[in-house]
N, C-alpha and C positions, 0 to 999 in steps of 0.2 A: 857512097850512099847518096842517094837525090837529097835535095834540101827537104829535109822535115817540116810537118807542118804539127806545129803545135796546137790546142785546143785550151782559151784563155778562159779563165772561169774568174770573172772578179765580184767580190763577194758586198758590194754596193753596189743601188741601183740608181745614188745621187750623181745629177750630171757632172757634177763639180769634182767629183770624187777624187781625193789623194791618191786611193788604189788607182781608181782610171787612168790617174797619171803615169805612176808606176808602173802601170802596162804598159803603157807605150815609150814609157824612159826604154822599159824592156826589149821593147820590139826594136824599135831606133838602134840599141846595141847588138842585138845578132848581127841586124841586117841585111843582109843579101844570104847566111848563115841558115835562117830557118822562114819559114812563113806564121803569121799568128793569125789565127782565126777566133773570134768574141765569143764565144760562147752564150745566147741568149737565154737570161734564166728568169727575166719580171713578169713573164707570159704565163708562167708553170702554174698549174693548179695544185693546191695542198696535197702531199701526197697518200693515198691510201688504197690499203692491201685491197680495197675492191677493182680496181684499174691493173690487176697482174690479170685476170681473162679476157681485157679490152683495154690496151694502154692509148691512152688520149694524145694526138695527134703531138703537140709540143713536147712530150714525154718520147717520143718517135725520136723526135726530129731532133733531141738532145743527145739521144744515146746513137745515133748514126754518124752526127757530127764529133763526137770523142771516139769510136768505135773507126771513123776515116782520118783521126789524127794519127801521128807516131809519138806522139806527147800530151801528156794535161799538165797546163799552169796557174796555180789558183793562188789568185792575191787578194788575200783577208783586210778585211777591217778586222777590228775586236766589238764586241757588243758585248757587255757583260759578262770581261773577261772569257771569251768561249765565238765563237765563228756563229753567223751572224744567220737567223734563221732563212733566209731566202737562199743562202749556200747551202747549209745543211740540207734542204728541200730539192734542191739541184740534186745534191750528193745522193737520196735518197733515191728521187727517180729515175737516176741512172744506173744505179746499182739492182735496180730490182724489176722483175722478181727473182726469187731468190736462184739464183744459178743464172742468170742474165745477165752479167753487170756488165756494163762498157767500160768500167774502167778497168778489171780483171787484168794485174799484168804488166800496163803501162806506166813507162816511169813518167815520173813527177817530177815537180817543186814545187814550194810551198814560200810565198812571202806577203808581206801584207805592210802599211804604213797605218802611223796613227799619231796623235798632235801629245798623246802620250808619252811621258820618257821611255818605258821599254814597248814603246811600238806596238807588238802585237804577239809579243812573246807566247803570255795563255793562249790565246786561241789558237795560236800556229803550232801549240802542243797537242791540243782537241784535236787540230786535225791531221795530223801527222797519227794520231791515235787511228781514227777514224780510215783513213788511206789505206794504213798499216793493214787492217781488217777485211779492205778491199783488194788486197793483194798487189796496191802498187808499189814500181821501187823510188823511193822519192828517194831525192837528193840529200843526202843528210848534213854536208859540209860545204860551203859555208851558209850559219844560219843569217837569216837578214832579218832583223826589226829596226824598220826604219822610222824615225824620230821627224817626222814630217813636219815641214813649215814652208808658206804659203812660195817661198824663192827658192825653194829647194829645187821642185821640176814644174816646169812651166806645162800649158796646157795642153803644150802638142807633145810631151813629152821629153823636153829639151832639159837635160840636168846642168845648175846652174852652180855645183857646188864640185870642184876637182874632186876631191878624197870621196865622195859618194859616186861618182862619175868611176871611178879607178874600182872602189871595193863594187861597184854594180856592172860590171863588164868581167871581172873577174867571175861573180854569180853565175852570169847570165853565159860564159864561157864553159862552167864545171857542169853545168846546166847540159849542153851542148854535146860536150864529151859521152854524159850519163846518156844520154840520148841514140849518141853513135855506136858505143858498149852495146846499149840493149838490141840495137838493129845487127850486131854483129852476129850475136848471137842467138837470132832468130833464125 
């Protein structure tokens, strides 16, 4: 199988972002493994059933970009216990209209950080709901809610802590595997 190119959907659009981090903790650990590509989703207009007989350009360019991956990875904040409305608006306009969706298919994962103790448990339930609906095969083992703090992964995605370093290479591994499985049997 050629190296896979993943499609990274992170569910903050702060620079600083702990997720942001986590992507690229992610990316650093495949390595030479898969290619990731950012998925940009602060562009997107609110979505609405009027744009299924004229989809607006960003709306294109979202679902061409998941539609030329062999993967999507979305790494959640939590907002109010549940995925963070600028994701869920991604999610929407790439799935529709209805019988359109780019994600139809594709395997997943699903991880997210938060300064919270269980991390991002709720919403990585919401959307694992939500995926599920969309007919991807996400990953289901192992889950990750990572308990974020500021020396955890540095900016460039350098992880600073062995035991997270070890369980997130293992992730981003099983990850990998699920990825090869589905190209196998395509």
């Amino acid at each position: 199988m050629p190296v896979p190119t993943i499609a990274v959907f992170v569910g903050s659009l702060r620079k600083e972002s702990c997720n942001r981090r986590l992507a690229l903790a992610l990316e650093k650990l495949a390595g030479d493994r898969a290619r990731f590509t950012y998925v940009r989703i602060d562009d997107l207009p609110l979505y609405n059933q009027d744009f299924d007989g004229s989809y607006p350009a960003q709306g294109t360019r979202l679902k061409d970009e998941v539609r030329g991956a062999d993967a999507v990875l979305f790494v959640t904040p939590e907002y109010n216990r549940s995925v963070p409305g600028v994701l869920k608006n991604a999610i929407d306009i790439g799935s529709r209209p209805y019988g359109d969706s780019a994600f139809a298919g594709k395997p997943a994962a699903v991880i997210g950080a938060s300064i919270g103790q269980i991390g991002t448990a709720v919403a990585q339930q919401h959307l694992r709901n939500i995926l599920a609906f969309l007919d991807m095969h996400v990953l289901a083992q192992p889950e990750a809610f990572i308990h974020f703090k500021d020396e955890l992964i540095g900016a460039d995605g350098t992880i600073h802590n062995e035991g997270t370093h070890k369980f997130l290479q293992g992730y981003v591994d099983r990850f990998l595997k699920l990825i090869a499985v589905h190209a196998k049997g395509d």
